[in-house]
C-alpha positions, 0 to 999 in steps of 0.5 A: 872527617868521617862518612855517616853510613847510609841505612837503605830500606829493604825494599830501596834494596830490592828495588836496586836489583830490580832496577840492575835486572831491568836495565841490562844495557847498563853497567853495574858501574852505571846502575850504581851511578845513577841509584847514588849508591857504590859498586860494592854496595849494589854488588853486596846486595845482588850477592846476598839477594843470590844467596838467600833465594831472592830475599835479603836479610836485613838487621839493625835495631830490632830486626833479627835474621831468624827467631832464634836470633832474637832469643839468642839477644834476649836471653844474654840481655837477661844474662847480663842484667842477672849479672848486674844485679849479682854484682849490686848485692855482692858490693852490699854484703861486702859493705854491709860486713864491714861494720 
C-alpha cells in the first residue's frame, strides 16, 4: 500500500517556518512532530524558503514558477495538438488513397 501525497498550501508552508523561527527552543524534529509533517519535508521547505528570499515556489496544476514557464507549457500543448491533428489527416489521405 502506498502513502497518498499530502499537498500543503503555501501559506501552511510558510506558516511552518514561521512557526520553526518562532519557536527556537524546539527541535526541527520536534517542530515537525508537532506540524504533523516529516523532517525532511520542513527541511525541503526551510531549504527552498533560504533559496528563493523568503518565498517558496509553489507548482502543481495551473501554477508555474515564472511566465515563461507557463508559455513554455502552452506552446508544447499547441505543439502537441498541431501534431495530433497532422497525424489525423495523414491517416485520412492514406485511407482516402487506397480506393
Amino acid at each position: 500500500m502506498s502513502r497518498q501525497k499530502t499537498h500543503h498550501t503555501k501559506q501552511f508552508k510558510l506558516d511552518a517556518i514561521n512557526y520553526r523561527k518562532e519557536h527556537p527552543d524546539l527541535t526541527q524534529v520536534e517542530c515537525a512532530k508537532n506540524l504533523g509533517i516529516g523532517v525532511s519535508t520542513l527541511a525541503r521547505w526551510e531549504a527552498q524558503f533560504r533559496d528563493n528570499d523568503g518565498d517558496i515556489p509553489v507548482i502543481g496544476s495551473g501554477s508555474y514558477a515564472s511566465d515563461e514557464a507557463k508559455e513554455i507549457a502552452d506552446l508544447k500543448r499547441e505543439l502537441r495538438d498541431a501534431q495530433d491533428a497532422l497525424d489525423v489527416l495523414k491517416k485520412a489521405i492514406d485511407i482516402l488513397g487506397k480506393d
